[in-house]
C-alpha positions, 0 to 999 in steps of 0.5 A: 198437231199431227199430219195425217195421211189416210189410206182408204180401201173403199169400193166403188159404188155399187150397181147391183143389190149383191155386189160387195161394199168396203171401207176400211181405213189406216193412218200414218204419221211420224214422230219426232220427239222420241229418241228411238235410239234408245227404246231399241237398246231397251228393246234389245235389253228386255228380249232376254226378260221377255224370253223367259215369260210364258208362251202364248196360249194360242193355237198360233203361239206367234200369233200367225206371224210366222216369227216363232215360238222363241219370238218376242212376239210370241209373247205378246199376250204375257207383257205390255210395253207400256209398262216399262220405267222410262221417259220414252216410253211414256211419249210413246203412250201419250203419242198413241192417245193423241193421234187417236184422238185426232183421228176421231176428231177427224171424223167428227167422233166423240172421243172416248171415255175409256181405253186400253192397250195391249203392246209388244215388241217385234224384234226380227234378224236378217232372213225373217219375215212376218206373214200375212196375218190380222188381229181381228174379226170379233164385233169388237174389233177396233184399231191395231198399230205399230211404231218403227223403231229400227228398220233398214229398206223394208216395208209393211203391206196392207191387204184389203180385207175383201180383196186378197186372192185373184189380184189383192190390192196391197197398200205398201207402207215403206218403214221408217224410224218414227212411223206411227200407224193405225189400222182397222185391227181386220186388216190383214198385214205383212213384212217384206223379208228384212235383209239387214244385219241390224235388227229390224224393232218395231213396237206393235199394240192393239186398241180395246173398248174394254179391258179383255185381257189381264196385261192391257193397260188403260190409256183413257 
């Protein structure tokens, strides 16, 4: 069982036939049978393996998140989290299918017959910071993710999709260790600068009906 919290953009009703309509949804919970201690020093372990992986091929080769070509992230594409032997890790897998399902049954969805994953590790120093970016805008897009694992006073700032340049309106998430969070994968996002001298890990993934790229794992 989960305690969700739902954060809604959604527009007010609309009075005339051209004024804008939105409804975009994110979901948070916390997670507290992981031992997070652990996946960061796996996290930390695995930067030197992940270094040495191909880069992107993208025209963003971080994926637009200003972290740089030598990021983990910047390899996203070239490994999967959920791959990697371990216990925790394993949780994290199941927890991820779990609190996607009852987000569905929230919604009185019918669940999936069929899911896949692609998961990566963001692992930022003192002084960086991920610029507002999305995952998505495809007619498949479906929902992204992310799991902080070690994070000291910083946040991740959601901005409403149809409202991002005279005044957007910003939902901004304080990171804590065991913060699960789903999004609608068009959601731009970004980091407040992380100013600790401890590394700030978080693990990011998205969601896909279909398996579109040769590292996403299945989950259903």
């Amino acid at each position: 069982m989960f305690d969700i919290d739902i954060i809604n953009f959604k527009s007010e009703p609309k009075q005339t036939f051209f004024a804008p309509e939105w409804n975009y949804y994110l979901f948070e919970t916390n997670i507290d049978n992981i031992n997070f201690n652990e996946i960061s020093k796996l996290c930390l372990r695995k930067e030197k393996e992940i270094a040495k992986l191909p880069k992107s091929n993208k025209v963003s080769i971080d994926g637009f998140t200003g972290l740089g070509e030598n990021s983990t992230t910047s390899k996203y594409e070239k490994y999967n989290v959920l791959k990697w032997k371990n216990k925790n890790i394993k949780l994290i897998k199941q927890t991820i299918i779990d609190f996607h399902n009852a987000i569905l049954k929230h919604f009185n969805q019918p669940l999936l017959n069929e899911l896949w994953i692609q998961c990566w590790v963001n692992i930022m120093r003192k002084g960086e910071q991920i610029k507002p970016h999305l995952h998505s805008t495809n007619p498949y897009t479906y929902l992204g993710g992310h799991i902080c694992v070690q994070c000291e006073d910083t946040t991740t700032n959601y901005i409403s999709p149809i409202n991002q340049i005279n005044m957007p309106e910003l939902y901004k998430s304080k990171n804590s260790v065991g913060k699960l969070t789903l999004f609608q994968n068009n959601i731009p996002h970004y980091t407040s600068k992380h100013n600790s001298n401890k590394e700030r890990i978080t693990i990011a993934f998205d969601l896909s009906l279909n398996k579109t790229k040769n590292n996403y794992l299945r989950l259903i």
